[in-house]
C-alpha positions in Angstrom: -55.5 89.1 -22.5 -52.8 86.7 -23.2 -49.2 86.9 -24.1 -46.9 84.6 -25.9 -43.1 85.5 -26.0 -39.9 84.0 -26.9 -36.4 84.9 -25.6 -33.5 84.0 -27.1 -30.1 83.1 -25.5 -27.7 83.1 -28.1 -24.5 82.8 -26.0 -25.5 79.4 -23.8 -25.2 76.2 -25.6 -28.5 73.9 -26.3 -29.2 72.4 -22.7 -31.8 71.0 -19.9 -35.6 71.6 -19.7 -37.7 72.7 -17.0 -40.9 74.6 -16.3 -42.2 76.8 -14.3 -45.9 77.6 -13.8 -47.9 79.6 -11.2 -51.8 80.4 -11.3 -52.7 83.6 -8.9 -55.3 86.1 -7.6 -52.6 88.8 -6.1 -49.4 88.6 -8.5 -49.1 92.1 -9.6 -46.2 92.0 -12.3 -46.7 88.6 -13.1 -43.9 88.6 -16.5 -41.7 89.8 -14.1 -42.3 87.3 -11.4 -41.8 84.4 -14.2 -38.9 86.3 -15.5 -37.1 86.0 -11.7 -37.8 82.2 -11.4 -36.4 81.7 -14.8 -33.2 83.6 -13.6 -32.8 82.0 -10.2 -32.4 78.5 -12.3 -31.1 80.0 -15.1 -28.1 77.1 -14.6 -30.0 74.4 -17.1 -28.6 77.0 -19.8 -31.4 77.1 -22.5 -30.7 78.5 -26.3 -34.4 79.7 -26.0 -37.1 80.2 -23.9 -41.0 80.0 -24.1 -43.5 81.7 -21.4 -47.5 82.5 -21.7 -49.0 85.1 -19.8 -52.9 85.1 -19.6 -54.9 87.5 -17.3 -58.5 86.0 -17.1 -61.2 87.6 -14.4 -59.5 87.8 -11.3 -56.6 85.2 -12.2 -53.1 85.3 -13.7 -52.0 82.3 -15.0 -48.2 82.0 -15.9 -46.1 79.8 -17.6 -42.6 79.2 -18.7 -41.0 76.3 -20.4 -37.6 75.1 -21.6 -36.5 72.0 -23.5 -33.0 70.2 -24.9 -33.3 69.9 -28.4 -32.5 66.0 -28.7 -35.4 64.9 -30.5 -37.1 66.7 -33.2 -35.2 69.8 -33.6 -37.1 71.8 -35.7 -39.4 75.0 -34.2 -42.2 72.4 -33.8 -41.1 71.0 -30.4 -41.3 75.1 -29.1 -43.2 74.7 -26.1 -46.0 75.4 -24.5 -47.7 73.4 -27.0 -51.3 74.8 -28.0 -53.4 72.3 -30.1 -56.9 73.3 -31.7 -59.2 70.7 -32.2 -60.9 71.4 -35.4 -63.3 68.4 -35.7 -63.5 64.6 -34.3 -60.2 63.3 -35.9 -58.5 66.8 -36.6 -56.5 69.6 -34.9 -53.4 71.5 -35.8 -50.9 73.3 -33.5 -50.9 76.8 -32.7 -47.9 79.3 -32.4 -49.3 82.7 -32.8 -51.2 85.1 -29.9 -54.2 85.9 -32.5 -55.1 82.0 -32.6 -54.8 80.7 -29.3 -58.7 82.0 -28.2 -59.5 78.7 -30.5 -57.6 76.7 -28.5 -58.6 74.2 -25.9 -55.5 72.6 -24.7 -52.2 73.3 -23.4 -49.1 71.3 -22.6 -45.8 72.1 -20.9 -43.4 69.1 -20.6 -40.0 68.2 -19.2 -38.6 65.6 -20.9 -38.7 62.3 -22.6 -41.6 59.4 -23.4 -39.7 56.1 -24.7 -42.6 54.5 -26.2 -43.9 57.8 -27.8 -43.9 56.0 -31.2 -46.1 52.6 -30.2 -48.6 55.1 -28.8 -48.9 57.3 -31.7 -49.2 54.6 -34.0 -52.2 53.5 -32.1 -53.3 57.3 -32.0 -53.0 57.4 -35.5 -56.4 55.6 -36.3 -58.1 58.6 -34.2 -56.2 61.3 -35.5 -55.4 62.3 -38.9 -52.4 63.5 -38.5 -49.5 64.6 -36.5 -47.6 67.9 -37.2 -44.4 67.6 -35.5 -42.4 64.4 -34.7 -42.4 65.0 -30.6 -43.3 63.3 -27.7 -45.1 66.2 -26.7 -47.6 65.8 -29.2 -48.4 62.5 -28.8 -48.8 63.6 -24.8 -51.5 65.7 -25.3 -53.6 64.1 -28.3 -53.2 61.0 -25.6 -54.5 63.1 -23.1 -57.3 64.1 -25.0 -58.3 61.0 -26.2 -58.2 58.7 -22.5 -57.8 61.8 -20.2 -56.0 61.0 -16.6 -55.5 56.7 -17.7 -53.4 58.4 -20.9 -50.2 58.1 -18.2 -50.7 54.0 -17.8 -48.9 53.0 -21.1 -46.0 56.3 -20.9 -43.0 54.4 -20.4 -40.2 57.1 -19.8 -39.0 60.0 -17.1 -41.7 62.7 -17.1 -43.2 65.6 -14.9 -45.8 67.7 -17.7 -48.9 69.6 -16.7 -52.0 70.3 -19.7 -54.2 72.7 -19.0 -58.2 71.8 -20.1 -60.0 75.3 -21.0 -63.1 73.2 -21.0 -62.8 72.4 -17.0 -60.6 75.1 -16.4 -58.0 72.6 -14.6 -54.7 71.9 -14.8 -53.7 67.6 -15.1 -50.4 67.2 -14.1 -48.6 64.0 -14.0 -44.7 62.4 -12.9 -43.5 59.6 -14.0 -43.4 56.3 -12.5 -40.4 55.9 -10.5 -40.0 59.9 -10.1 -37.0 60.5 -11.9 -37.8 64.1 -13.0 -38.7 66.6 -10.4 -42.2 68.3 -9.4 -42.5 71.1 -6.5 -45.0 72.9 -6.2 -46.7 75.4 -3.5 -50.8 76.2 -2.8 -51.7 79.3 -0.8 -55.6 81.2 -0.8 -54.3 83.2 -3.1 -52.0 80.9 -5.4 -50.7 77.6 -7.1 -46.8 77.6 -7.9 -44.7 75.0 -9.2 -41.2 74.2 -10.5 -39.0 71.6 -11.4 -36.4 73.7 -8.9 -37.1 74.8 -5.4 -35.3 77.7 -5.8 -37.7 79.2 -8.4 -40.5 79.4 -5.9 -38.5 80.8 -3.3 -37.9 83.4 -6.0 -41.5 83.8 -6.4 -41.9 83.8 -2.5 -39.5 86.8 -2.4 -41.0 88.4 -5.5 -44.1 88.9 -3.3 -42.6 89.3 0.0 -43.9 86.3 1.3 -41.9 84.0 4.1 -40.7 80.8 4.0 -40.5 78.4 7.3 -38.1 76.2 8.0 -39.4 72.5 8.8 -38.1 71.1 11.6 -38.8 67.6 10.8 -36.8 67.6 8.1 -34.1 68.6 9.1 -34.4 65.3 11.5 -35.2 63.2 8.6 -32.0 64.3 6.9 -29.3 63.2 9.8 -31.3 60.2 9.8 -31.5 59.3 6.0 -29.2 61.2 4.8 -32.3 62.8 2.3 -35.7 64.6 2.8 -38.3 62.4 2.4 -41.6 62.5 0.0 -43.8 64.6 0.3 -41.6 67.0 2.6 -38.8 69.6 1.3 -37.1 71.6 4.3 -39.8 74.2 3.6 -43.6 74.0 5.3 -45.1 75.4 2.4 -43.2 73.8 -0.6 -44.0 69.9 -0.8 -42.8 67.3 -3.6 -45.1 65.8 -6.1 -44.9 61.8 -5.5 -43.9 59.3 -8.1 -46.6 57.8 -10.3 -48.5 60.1 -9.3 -51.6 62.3 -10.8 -52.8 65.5 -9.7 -56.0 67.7 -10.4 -55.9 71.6 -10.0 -58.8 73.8 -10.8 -58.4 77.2 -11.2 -61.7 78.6 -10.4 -61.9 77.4 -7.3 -57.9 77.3 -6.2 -58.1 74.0 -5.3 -56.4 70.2 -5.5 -59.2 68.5 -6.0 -57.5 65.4 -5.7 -54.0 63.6 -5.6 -53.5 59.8 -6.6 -51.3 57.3 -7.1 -51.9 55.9 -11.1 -50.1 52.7 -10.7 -48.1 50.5 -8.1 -45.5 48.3 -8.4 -46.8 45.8 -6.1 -49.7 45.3 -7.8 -47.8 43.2 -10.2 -46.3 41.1 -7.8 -46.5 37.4 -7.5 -45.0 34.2 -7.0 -45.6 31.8 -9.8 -43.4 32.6 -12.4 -39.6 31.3 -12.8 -36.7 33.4 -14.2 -37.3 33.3 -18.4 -33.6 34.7 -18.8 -34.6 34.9 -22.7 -37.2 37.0 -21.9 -35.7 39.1 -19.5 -32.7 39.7 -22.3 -35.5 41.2 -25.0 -36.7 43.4 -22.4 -33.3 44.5 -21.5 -32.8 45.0 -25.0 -35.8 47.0 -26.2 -35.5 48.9 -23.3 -32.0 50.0 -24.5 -33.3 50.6 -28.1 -36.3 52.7 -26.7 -33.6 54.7 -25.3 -31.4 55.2 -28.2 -34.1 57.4 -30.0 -32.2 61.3 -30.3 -31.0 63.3 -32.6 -28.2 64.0 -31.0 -24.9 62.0 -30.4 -25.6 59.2 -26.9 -22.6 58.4 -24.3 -22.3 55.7 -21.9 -21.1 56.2 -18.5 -18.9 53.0 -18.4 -17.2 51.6 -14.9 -15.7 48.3 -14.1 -19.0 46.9 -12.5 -21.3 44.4 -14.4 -24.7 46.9 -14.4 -22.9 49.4 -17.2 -20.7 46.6 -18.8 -24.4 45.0 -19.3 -25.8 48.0 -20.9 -22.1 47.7 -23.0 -22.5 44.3 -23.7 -26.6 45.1 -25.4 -25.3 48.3 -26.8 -22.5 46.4 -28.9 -24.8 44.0 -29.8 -27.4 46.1 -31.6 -24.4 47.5 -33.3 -25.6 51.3 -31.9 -23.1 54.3 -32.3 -22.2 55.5 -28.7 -19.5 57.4 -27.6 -18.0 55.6 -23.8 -16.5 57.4 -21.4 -15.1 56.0 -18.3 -13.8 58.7 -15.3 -10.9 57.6 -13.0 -10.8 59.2 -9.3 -7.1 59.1 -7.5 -8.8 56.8 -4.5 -10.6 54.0 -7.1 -9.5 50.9 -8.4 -11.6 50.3 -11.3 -8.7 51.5 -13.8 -6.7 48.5 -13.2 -10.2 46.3 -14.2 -11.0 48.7 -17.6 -7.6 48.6 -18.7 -8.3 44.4 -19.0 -11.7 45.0 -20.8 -9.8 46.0 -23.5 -13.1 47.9 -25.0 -12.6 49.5 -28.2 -12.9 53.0 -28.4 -13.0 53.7 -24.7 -12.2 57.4 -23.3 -10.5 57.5 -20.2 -10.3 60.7 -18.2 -8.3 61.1 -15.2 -10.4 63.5 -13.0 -9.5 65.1 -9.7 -12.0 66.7 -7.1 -12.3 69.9 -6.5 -13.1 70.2 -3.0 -13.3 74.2 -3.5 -16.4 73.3 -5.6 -18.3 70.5 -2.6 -20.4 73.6 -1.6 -21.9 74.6 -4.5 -22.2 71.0 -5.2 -24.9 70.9 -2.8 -26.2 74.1 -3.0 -28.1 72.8 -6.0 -30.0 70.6 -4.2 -31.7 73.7 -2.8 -32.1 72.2 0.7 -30.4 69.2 3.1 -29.0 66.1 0.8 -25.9 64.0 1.9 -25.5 61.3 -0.5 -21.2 61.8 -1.0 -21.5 59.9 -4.5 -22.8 63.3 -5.4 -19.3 64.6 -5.4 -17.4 62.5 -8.3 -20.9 62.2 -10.2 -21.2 65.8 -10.1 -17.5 65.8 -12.1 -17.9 63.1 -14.1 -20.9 64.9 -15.8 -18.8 67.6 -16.1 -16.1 65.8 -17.6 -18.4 64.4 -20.4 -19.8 67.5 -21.1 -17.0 69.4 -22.0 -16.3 66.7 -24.3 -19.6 67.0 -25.9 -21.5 64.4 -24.2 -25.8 65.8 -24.4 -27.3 62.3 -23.6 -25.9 59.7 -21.4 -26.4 55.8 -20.3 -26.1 54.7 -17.0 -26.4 51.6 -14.6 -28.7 53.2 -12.6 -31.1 50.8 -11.1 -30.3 47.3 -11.6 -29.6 47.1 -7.4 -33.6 47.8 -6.7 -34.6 45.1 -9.1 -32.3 42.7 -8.6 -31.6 42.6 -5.1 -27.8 43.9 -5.3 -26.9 46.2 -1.9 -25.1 45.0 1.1 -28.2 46.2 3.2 -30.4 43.4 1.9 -27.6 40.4 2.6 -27.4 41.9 5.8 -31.1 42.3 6.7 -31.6 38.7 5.4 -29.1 37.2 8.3 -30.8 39.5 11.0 -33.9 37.9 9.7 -32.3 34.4 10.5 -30.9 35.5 13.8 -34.4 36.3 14.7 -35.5 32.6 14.4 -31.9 31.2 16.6 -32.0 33.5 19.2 -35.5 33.4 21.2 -36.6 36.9 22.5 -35.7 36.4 26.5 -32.6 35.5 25.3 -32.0 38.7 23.7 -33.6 40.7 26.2 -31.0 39.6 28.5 -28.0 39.9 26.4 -29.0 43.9 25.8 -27.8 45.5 28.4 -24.0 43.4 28.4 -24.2 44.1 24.8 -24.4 47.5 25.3 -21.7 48.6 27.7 -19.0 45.7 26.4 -19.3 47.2 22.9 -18.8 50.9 23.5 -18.2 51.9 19.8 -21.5 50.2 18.6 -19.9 48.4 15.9 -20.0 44.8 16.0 -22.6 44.7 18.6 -25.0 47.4 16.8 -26.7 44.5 14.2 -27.6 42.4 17.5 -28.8 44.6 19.2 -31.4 45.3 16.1 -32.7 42.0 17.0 -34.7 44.2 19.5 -36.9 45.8 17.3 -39.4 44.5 14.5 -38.3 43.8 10.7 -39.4 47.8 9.8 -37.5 49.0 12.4 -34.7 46.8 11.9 -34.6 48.0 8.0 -34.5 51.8 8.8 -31.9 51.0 11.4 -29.8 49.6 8.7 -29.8 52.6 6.9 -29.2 55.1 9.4 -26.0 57.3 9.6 -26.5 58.7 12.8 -28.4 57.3 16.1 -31.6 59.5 18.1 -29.1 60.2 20.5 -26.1 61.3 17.9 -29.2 63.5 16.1 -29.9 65.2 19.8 -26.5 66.4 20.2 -26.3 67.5 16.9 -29.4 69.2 17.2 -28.3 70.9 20.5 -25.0 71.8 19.0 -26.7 73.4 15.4 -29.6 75.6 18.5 -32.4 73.3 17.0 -35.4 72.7 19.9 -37.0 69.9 18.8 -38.1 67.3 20.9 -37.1 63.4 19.4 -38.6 61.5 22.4 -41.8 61.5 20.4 -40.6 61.5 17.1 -40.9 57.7 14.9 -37.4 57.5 12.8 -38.5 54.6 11.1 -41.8 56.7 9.6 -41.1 56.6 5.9 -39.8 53.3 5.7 -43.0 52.2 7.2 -45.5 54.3 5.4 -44.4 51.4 2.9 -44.6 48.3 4.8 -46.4 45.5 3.3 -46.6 42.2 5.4 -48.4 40.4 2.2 -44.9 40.6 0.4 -42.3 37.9 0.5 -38.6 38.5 1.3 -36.7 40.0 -0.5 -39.7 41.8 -2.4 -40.8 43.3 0.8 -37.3 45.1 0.9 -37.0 45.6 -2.8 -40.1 47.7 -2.9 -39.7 49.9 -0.2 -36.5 50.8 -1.5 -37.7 52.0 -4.7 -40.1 53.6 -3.0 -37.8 55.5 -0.8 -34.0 55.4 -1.5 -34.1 55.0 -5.0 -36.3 57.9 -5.7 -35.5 60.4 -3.0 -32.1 59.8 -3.0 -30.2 58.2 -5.6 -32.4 59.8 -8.8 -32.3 63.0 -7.0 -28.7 62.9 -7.2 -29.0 61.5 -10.7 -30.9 64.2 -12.3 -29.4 67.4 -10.2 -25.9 66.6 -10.9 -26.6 66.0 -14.6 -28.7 68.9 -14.7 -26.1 71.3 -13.3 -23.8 70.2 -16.5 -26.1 70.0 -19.0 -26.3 66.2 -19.9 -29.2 64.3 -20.1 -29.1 60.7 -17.9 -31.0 57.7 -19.8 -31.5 54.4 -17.2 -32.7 51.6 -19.5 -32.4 49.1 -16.4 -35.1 52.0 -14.5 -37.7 50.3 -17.2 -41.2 49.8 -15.5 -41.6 46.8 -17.7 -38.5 44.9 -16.4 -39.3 46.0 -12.2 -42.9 44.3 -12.6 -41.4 41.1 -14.9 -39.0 40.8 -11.0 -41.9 41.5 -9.3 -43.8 38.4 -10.8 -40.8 35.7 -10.4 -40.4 33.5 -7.0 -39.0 35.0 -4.3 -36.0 32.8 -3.4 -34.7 33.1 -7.5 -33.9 36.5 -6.5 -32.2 36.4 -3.7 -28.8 34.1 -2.8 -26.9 34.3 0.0 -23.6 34.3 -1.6 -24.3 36.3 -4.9 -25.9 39.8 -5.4 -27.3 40.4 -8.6 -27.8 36.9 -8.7 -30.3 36.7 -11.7 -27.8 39.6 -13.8 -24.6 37.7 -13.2 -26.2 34.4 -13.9 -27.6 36.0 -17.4 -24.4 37.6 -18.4 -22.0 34.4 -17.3 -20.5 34.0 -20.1 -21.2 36.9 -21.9 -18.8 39.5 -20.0 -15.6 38.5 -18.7 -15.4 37.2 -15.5 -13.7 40.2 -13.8 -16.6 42.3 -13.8 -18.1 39.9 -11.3 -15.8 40.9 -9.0 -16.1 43.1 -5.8 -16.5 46.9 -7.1 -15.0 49.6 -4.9 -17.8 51.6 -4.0 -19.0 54.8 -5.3 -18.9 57.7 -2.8 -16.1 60.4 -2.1 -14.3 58.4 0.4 -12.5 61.0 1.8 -15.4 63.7 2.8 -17.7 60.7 4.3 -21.2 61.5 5.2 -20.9 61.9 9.3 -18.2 64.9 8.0 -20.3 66.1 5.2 -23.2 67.2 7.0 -22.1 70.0 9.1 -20.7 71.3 5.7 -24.5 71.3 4.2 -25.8 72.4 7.9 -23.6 75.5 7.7 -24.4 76.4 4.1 -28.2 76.4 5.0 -27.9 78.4 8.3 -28.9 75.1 10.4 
């Protein structure tokens, strides 16, 4: 028995995409336990709505999906997307309950595949044809065709699951920097996912099943500020890693495996120098691969030189795109835009509205602390209520191109390690330590203690063991940090084969970039309805840094070395300049957190 609806929203305006799913043995009212997780994030605003019921022996398998009309916005992108293969080289896409028996594959899919077009065209000597102009399409003939390796050539920001009638498994897939989410939630009796952790908590209640706080996490938060991979502050909710593939079958209830489909670092090496005319056409085609929408695109413009770089390309291929820059009361970027002079520019003044911080960060459905959240949050806001669907940002260039503070600063401790010989330090420790009370100054020497992983996670911190025990005791949290490594995830990277700064580069993609800073990216665009486009977040343009010396990316005066050098010339020079930083100044972090400790009961 199967059951294919639509519902229709006519009083929301066209927004964000997400899916739910869940296969189980016990779900009694399973269109009303979709329904609820559909409500609980009902936020991403659709103008319609998809879901599939099928009851089949003793399982129910559920799904619900819900796209932005950007590309292709005729009823052919409806998802889920059924396809019949009809012979070798044929198949046609099904809409209707009476035909999809016939079918053998199904697709649900949040979001966008660049290079959807160079892959069809080479599809298009297998298949006869294509019936609708989407991504999704392409996807699953893809799928069909190469099975799990289809994901190796997707260049784009993906989390999609197809379901194979032959096997009776699921394949589902995220992208390969993790810029869309993937939650999900096994049990002996069920498989639940969502792009939202909310939705499965809905599910959990649906069925009057408990959730459990996880300790760990909450530990991992005062430390990094975020929840790490594969964790959420839930025991039985986990995150699906990036580049990542996963195979569910549905017989048996089981993940029958988990793996990683491609690594950055297998790219790297250290033979080639910087090509800047290459590294320009890949900048460039990975801004045209973005442009593709039918709908109008916005930049997010500041004063820095990663979004004036994006400008700069964007002028350049003469595109259409609306710019928007947002000006805080605390920044000082106005006083730089207004000498850009660029044509066409809206300026918004925008003040915070501080009444607004805690649902904010309710919407990260557990522990986050990144303050930048707070004026990105309102600047997304901002350019949607001007009409802004699609959006450009800078996102990005700092990973590649070796452009935080953190990385100068781990680069002198890595200096100081080589002047000062280890008796040395041992006995400047303990002077060190009672002279320097506050733990300023005296807090990057004393790192010369530990070894170069240690030292990195250190860097990062917010809040020390012993800060993290009182806060603990303070918030009624037993939980013993004597045993307890801080410096696990940054470690669980750790690759002593890599050079400096590549060493560093890679484990913060692998950890900041993608727990933090894209989390941030895609929950405060999502809670406005605008969807964020990172050209410089191109695979391509990571593993062409990845191949290049190690000393041509790093300098000891510049950041961004190997941007600034390109664009010297090209933008003016005030760009180059120290930007102010990003976060909400006035509500820092170490005052943040008992606001997002409070509004979780912790």
């Amino acid at each position: 028995m199967a059951k294919y609806c639509q519902t229709i929203f006519t009083d929301l305006p066209k927004n964000m995409c997400w899916i739910n799913w869940f296969v189980s043995k016990k779900v009694e009212n399973a269109e009303q336990n979709i329904k609820s997780m559909n409500q609980s994030i009902k936020h991403r605003w659709p103008d319609d709505q998809w879901f599939w019921i099928n009851q089949k022996q003793n399982n129910v398998l559920c799904l619900w999906q819900v796209r932005l009309s950007i590309l292709d916005l005729s009823p052919k992108w409806h998802q889920p997307m059924w396809v019949q293969i009809l012979d070798g080289r044929t198949s046609k896409l099904v809409y209707h309950d009476k035909e999809l028996e016939n079918c053998q594959y199904i697709i649900i899919f949040n979001w966008e595949i660049y290079n959807f077009l160079d892959i069809k065209e080479k599809l298009t000597n297998l298949w006869r044809d294509f019936e609708s102009g989407t991504d999704t399409e392409v996807i699953l003939k893809a799928y069909i065709q190469r099975w799990e390796s289809c994901v190796d050539d997707f260049n784009g920001m993906f989390a999609f699951t197809i379901w194979d009638k032959h096997k009776n498994q699921l394949f589902i897939s995220k992208d390969k920097f993790g810029k869309k989410p993937f939650y999900y939630s096994i049990t002996q009796d069920f498989f639940v996912f969502s792009s939202e952790i909310k939705a499965i908590q809905t599910f959990f209640e649906q069925n009057n099943l408990n959730l459990t706080q996880r300790k760990e996490s909450i530990v991992d938060f005062l430390y990094y500020r975020y929840i790490p991979t594969p964790w959420t502050i839930y025991e039985e909710i986990l995150t699906l890693d990036s580049a990542t593939n996963m195979i569910y079958d549905i017989d048996q209830n089981k993940i029958l495996k988990t793996y990683k489909y491609r690594d950055l670092k297998s790219k790297v090496t250290e033979t080639n120098d910087i090509n800047y005319d290459k590294l320009e056409k890949l900048i460039q085609d990975a801004i045209t691969k973005r442009l593709m929408a039918d709908v109008p695109i916005w930049l997010f413009l500041s004063s820095g030189v990663d979004s004036n770089t994006i400008n700069y390309f964007l002028d350049k291929n003469k595109a259409k795109v609306k710019k928007i820059f947002c000006n805080f009361p605390w920044s000082q970027e106005k006083q730089i835009i207004d000498q850009l002079n660029i044509k066409k520019l809206i300026i918004q003044d925008v003040e915070i509205d501080e009444t607004l911080i805690n649902e904010i960060f309710a919407h990260f459905d557990q522990p986050f602390g990144d303050n930048s959240s707070i004026p990105t949050y309102f600047i997304n806001q901002k350019s949607r209520q001007l009409g802004a669907i699609v959006a450009f940002t800078g996102d990005g260039w700092d990973e590649s191109f070796f452009g935080y503070k953190h990385f100068k600063r781990f680069y002198y401790l890595q200096k100081l390690d080589k002047l000062l010989p280890l008796k040395f330090r041992e006995k400047l420790f303990i002077p060190l330590r009672r002279f320097f009370k506050k733990y300023n100054f005296a807090k990057y020497l004393l790192l010369l203690w530990l070894n170069e992983y240690d030292q990195y996670s250190r860097l990062l911190w917010w809040f020390s063991k012993y800060e993290i025990q009182d806060i603990l005791q303070q918030q009624n949290i037993d939980f013993d940090l004597n045993t307890y490594d801080f410096g696990w995830y940054i470690k669980k990277y750790r690759d002593n084969s890599l050079n400096f700064p590549k060493k560093m580069l890679y484990i913060d993609i692998c950890t900041k970039l993608k727990d933090m800073f894209l989390v941030k990216a895609d929950r405060m665009s999502m809670k406005n309805g605008i969807e964020i486009r990172s050209p410089f977040l191109d695979y391509r343009i990571f593993e062409y840094v990845f191949s290049l010396k190690s000393e041509q990316i790093r300098d000891k005066k510049w950041l961004k070395k190997i941007l600034k050098t390109m664009m010297k010339g090209k933008l003016p020079d005030i760009v180059f300049a120290k930007k102010f930083g990003f976060g909400y100044h006035p509500l820092p972090f170490k005052k943040l957190y008992k606001k997002i400790l409070s509004y979780y009961n912790l």
